[in-house]
C-alpha positions in Angstrom: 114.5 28.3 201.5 113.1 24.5 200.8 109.5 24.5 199.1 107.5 21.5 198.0 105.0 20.7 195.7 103.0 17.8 194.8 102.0 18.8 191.2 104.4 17.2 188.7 102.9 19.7 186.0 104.2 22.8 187.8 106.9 24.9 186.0 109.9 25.8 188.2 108.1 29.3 187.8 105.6 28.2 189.0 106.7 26.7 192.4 108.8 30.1 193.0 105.6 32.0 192.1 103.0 30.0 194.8 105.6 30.3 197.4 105.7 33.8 197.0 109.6 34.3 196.1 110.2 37.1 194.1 111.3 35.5 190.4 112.1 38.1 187.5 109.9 36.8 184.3 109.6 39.5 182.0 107.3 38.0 179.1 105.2 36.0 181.9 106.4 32.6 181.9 106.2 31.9 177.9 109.4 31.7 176.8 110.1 34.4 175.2 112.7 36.4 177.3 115.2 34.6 179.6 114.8 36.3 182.9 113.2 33.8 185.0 116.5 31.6 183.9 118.0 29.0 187.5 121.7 27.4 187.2 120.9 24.2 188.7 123.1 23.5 191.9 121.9 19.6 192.6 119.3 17.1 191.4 119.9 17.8 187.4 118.6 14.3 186.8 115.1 14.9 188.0 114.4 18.1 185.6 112.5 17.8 182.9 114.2 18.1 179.3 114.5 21.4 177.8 111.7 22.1 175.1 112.6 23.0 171.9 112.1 26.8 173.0 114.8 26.6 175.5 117.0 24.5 173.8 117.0 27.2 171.1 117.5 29.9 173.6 120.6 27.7 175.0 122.2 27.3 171.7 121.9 31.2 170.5 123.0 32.2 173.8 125.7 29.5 174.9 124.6 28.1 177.8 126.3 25.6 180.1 123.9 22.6 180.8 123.5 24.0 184.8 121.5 27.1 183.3 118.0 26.4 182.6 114.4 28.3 181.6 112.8 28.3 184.9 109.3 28.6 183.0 110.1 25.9 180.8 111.1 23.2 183.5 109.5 21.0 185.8 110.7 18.7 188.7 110.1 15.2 189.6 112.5 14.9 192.5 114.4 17.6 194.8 116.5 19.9 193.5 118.8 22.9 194.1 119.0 25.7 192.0 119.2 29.9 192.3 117.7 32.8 190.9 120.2 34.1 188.2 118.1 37.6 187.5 117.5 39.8 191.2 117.6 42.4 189.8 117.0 45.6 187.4 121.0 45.7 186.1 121.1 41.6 186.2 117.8 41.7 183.8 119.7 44.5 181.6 123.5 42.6 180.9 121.5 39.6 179.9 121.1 41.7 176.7 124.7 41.3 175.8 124.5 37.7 175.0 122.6 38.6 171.8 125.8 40.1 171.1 128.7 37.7 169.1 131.1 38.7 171.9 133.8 36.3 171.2 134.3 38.2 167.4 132.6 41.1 168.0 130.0 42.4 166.5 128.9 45.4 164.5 125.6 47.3 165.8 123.0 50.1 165.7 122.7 51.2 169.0 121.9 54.5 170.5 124.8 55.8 172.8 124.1 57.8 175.9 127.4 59.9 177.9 126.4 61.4 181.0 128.8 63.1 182.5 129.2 65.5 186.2 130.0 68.9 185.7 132.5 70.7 188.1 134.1 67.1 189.4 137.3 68.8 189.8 135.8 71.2 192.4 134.0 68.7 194.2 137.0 66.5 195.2 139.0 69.4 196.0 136.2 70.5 198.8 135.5 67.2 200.1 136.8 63.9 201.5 138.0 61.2 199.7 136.0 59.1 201.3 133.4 61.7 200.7 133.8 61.9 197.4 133.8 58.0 196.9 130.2 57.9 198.7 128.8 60.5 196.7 130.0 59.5 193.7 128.5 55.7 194.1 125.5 57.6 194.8 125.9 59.5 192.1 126.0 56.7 189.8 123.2 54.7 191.5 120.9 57.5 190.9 121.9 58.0 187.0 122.6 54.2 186.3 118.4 53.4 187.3 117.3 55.4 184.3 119.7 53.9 181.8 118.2 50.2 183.6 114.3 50.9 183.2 114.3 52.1 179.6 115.8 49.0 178.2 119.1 49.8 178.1 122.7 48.6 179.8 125.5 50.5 181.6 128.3 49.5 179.4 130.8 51.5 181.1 132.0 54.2 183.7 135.0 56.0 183.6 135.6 58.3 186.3 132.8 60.4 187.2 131.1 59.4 183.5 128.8 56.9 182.6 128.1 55.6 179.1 124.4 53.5 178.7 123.6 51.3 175.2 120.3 51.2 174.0 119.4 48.6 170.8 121.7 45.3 171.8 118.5 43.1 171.9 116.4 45.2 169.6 116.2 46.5 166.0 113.7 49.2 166.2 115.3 52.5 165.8 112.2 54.4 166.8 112.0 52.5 169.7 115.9 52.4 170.9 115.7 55.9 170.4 113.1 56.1 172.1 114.2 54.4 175.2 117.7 56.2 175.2 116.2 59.8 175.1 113.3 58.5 178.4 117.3 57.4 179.9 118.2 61.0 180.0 114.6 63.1 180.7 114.9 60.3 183.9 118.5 61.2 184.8 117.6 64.9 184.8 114.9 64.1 187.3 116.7 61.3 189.2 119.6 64.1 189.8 117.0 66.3 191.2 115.9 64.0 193.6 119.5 63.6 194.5 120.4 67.1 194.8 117.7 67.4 197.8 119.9 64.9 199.7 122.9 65.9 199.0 122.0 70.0 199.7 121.0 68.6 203.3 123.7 66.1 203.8 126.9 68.2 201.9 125.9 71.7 200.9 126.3 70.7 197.7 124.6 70.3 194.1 125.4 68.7 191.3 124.9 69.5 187.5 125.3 67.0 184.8 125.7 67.0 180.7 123.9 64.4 178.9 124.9 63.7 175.0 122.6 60.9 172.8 123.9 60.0 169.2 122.6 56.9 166.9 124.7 54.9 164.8 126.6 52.1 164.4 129.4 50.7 167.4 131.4 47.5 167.4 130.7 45.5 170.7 132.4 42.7 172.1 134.3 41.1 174.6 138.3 42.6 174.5 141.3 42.6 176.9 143.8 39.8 178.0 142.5 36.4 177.9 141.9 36.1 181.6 140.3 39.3 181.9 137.8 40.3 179.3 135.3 42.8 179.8 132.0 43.7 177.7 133.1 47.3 175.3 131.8 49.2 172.5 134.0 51.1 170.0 133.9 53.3 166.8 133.5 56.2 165.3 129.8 56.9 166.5 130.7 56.2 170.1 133.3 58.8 170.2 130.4 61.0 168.6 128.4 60.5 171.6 131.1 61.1 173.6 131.6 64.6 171.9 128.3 65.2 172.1 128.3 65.6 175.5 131.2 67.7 176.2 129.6 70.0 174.0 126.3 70.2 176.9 128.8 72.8 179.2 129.5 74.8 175.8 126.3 75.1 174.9 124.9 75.8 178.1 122.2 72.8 177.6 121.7 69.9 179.9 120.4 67.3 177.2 122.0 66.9 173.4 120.8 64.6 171.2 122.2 64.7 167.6 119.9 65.1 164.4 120.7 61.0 163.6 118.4 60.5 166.9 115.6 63.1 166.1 115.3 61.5 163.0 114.2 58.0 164.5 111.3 59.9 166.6 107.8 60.8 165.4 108.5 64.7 163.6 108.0 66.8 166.5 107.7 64.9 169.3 110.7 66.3 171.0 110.1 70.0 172.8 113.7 71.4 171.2 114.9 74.4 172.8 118.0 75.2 170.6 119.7 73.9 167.6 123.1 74.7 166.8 125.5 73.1 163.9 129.0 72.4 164.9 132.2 71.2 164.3 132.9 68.2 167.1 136.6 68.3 168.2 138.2 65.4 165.7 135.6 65.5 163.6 135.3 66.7 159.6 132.4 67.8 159.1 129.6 69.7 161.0 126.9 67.9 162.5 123.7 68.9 164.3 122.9 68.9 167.6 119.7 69.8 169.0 118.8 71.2 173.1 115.4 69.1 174.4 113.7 69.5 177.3 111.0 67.2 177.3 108.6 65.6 175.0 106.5 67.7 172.8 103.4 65.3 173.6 104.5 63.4 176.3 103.3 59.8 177.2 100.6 59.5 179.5 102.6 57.2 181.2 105.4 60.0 182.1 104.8 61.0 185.1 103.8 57.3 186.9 107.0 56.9 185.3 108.9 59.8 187.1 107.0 58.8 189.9 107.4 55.3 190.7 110.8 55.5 192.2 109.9 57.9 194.6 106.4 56.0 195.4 108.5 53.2 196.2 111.7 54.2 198.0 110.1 52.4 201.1 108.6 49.4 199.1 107.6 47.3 202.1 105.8 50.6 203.7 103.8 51.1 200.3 103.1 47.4 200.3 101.7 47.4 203.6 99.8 50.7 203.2 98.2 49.3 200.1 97.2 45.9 201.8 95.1 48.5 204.8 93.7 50.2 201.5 92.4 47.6 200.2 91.0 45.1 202.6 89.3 48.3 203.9 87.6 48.3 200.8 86.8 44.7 200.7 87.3 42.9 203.5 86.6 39.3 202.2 89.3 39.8 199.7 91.9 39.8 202.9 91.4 35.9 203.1 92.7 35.5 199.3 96.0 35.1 201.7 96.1 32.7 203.7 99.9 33.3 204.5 100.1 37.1 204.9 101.0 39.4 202.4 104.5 40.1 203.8 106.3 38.3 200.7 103.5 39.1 198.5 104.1 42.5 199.3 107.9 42.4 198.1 106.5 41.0 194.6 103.9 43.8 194.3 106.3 46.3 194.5 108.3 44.4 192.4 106.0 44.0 190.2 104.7 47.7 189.9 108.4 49.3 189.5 109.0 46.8 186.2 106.0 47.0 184.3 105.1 50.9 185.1 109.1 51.8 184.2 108.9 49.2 180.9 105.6 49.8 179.6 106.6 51.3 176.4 110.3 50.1 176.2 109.5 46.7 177.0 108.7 44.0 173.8 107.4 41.1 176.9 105.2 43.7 178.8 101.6 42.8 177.0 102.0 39.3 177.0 103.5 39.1 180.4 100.7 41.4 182.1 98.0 38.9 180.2 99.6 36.0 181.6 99.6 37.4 185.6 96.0 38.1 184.9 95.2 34.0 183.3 96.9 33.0 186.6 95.0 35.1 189.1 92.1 33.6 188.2 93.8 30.2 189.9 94.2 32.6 192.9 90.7 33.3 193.2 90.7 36.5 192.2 87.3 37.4 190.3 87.1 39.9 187.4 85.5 42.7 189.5 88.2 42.6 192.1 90.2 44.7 189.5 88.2 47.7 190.6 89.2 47.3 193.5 92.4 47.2 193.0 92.5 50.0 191.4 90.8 52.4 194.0 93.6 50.6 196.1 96.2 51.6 194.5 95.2 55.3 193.9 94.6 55.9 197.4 98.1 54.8 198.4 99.8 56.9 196.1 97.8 59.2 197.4 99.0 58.2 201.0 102.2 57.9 200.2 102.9 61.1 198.0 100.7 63.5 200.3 101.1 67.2 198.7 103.8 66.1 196.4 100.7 64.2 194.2 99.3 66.8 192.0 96.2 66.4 189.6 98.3 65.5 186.7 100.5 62.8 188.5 97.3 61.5 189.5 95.8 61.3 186.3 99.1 59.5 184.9 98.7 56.8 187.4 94.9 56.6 186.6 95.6 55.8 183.2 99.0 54.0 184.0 96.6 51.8 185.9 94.0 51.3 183.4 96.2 50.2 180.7 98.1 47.9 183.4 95.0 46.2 184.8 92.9 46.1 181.6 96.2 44.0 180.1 95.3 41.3 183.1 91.5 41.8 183.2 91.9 40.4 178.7 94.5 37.5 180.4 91.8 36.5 182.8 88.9 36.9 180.7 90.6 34.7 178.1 90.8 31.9 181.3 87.5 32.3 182.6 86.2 31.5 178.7 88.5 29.0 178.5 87.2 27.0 182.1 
């Protein structure tokens, strides 16, 4: 599409943002992640030069000059560029350019297997066509999880897949963490799954999930021409064991005692712990059966929820438009162009930040800065409220007898934590003007 603008100050972030294209930026347009990146097509010559941020960024990351920060760049003439980062598994691979691919590199990364029980059987009684759709869907479903709780799909290999969690982190509590959400997630996203498939195939399917910590080597490897992105070692093998061990032990979820040990002391609800010796291995090493967390998050189950909330995103969009110009009439002329596109960007919007809230290092910072711009928008401090009410009475729409008091009371404290973050950001602009 061709947008103009007459403000010589406005970021290419900004542009994409008043024309209501949807345009990943993580950590709100401050530098500080790389999603809102552009390669530049035509009109190089009339960008502005990089700032020291993004030349930094360029360096660590080895850019070619066509790939630029779009928060960090402005225009003075027309130009051509695309969107690098549509979407959730784009955003995730940019984490492996943190990685020395070219020599390889030596990490601490949690390692997550997940792999379908019964395959074997499955093929046998279907198609291979059959078998080829459900296992894409199978993969869809499992590889969403991994995504949302910062991690990366580094591989499948037939009816497995194997996520990393830590390439652009060093927090072991927190790449822990996010690897053991990964696989509470895939438990319920296989659910969800199973519904379909019982209707559409007669079929269910079970899975084994295994989670170690410890170190891999990751890199780029294969022939010259055609290198792809792997981890190896001795701990990624572990994690591999791991999970085999799920059909022995009759559990769904193993994590081993290396991964427990990076989480708060009893914040995991453990329903069995066995020591074992894993097949290659020397020495016996603990693995632990976990259901859940001990304490969970208040955040859980908007987390659980959200994907379900927003299978139909422009329906929910629309549905929370009615809501809320119901509620407030006057707010309805805040768009003057409709809220078809702004629609796309809301449930956008809502999927990332409720999925990242606690897995996410740009979340704070990038909610504070949505909230400084509304306030450019028009949108005054007690419109949050109703916002809010908004929102709650479309999940409540949406989810009908599926939403149960505790779900609610997830989102109503999911919310409060999302729009208080933007209420400080505007605050902070309303002082400031």
């Amino acid at each position: 599409m061709t947008v103009e603008t007459g403000r010589l100050d406005a970021t290419l972030l900004d542009v994409s943002i008043a024309h209501k294209i949807t345009h990943w930026h993580e950590c709100g347009g401050n530098g500080r992640c790389t999603t809102c990146r552009v390669r530049v097509l035509d009109g190089a010559s009339h960008l502005s030069p990089p700032t020291r941020r993004e030349a930094e960024l360029a360096q660590a990351r080895g850019w070619d000059p066509t790939i630029r920060l779009a928060c960090q760049t402005s225009a003075s003439g027309d130009v051509t560029l695309e969107r690098i980062v549509l979407s959730e598994a784009t955003a995730s691979q940019l984490r492996t350019e943190t990685v020395g691919r070219e020599a390889g590199a030596e990490r601490r990364l949690a390692i997550l297997f997940c792999d379908m029980r019964d395959f074997t059987a499955l093929a046998d009684s279907n198609s291979a066509f059959d078998v080829v759709h459900i296992l894409n869907r199978f993969f869809d479903a499992l590889g969403d999880p991994i995504l949302l709780n910062g991690g990366i799909i580094s591989h499948y290999v037939g009816d497995q897949i194997c996520g990393l969690f830590g390439l652009d982190d060093a927090d072991p509590a927190r790449i822990c963490s996010g690897a053991i959400r990964a696989a509470f997630g895939m438990v319920e996203a296989i659910d969800r799954l199973n519904e379909d498939l019982a209707r559409s195939f007669g079929i269910r399917i079970r899975i084994g999930i295994g989670v170690h910590f410890g170190n891999a080597i990751v890199g780029d490897v294969g022939h010259p021409t055609l290198r792809r992105f792997t981890v190896i070692g001795d701990d990624v093998n572990t994690a591999s064991r791991i999970e085999s061990m799920t059909k022995e032990l009759g559990a769904t979820i193993l994590v081993s005692r290396a991964v427990a040990e990076r989480l708060a002391e009893g914040s995991l609800s453990v329903t069995a712990t066995k020591m074992t010796r894993l097949r290659g291995k020397r020495n016996d090493i603990e693995l632990l059966a976990v259901d859940g967390f001990a304490d969970p998050s208040p955040f859980t189950l908007a987390q659980r929820s959200v994907g379900r909330l927003l299978d139909h995103p422009s329906t929910f969009a629309a549905q929370f438009y009615a809501n809320m110009f119901a509620m407030r009439p006057e707010l309805e002329g805040l768009f003057v162009n409709g809220t078809g596109a702004q629609g796309a960007m809301l449930s956008h919007m809502l999927r990332s930040v409720v999925s990242g809230l606690e897995t996410r290092k740009h979340v704070t910072i990038g909610l504070q800065t949505m909230g400084r711009k509304h306030v450019g928008y028009g949108v005054e401090l007690d419109y949050y409220r109703t916002f809010r009410a908004a929102m709650l009475k479309t999940i409540s729409d949406v989810m009908g007898a599926g939403l149960t008091r505790e779900i609610e009371e997830s989102w109503s404290v999911t919310l409060d934590v999302i729009l208080g973050l933007m209420k400080e950001g505007a605050g902070a602009e309303f002082r400031r003007n």
